[in-house]
N, C-alpha and C positions, 0 to 999 in steps of 0.2 A: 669755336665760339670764344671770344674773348669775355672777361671779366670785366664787372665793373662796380665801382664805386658807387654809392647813394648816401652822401650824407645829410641829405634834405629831404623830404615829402615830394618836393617838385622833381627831383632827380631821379628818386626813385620811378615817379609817374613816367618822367623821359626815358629810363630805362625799359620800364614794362612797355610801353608803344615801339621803342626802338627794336625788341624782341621777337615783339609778335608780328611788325610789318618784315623783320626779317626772317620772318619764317611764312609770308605772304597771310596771314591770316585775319580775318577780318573780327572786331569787334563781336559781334554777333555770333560766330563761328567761335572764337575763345568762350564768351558768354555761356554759349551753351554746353561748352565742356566743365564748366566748372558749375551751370544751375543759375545762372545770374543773366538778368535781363542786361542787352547791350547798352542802355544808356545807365548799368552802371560800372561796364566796364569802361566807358567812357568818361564817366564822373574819376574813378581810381586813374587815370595817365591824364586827368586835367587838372585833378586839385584831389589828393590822396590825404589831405590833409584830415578830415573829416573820417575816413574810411576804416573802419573796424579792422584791426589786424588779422582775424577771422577769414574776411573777403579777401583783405591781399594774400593769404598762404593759398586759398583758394585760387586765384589768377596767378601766383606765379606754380601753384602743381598744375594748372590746365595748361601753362605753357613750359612745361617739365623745365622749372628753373628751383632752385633752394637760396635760403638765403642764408649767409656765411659771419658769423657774427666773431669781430677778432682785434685786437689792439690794434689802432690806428699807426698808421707808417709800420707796419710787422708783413712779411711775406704768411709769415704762416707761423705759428704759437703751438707746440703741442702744449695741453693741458690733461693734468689727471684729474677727476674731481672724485 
């Protein structure tokens, strides 16, 4: 599974539908792994703009993805904190 970039609301939304149709699974089917009705898994890959960060960590652990937070143009950053 390839990586990818989201540095918009919308991209992100393209990414989470690009995910889950690649793993054949329907709206409804995600929905109910994570406790959310499908039309608002639907609302999150159409306009995530609006969508509580909450929901999204929600849809992306029902579609076992994480999300990778790191300096832009960097492969990869260790840090200590």
């Amino acid at each position: 599974m390839r990586d990818y970039v989201a540095r918009t609301p919308q991209q992100l939304g393209a990414v989470l539908r690009g995910y889950r149709r690649e793993r054949k699974l329907t709206q409804q089917a995600v929905g109910a792994g994570c406790g959310l009705p499908q039309s608002a898994v639907s609302q999150v890959e159409a306009n995530p703009t609006t969508t509580s960060l909450a929901r999204i960590y929600r849809l992306l652990s029902a579609l076992d993805l994480e999300l990778v937070v790191r300096p832009k143009g960097s492969a990869a950053v260790k840090a200590e904190w």
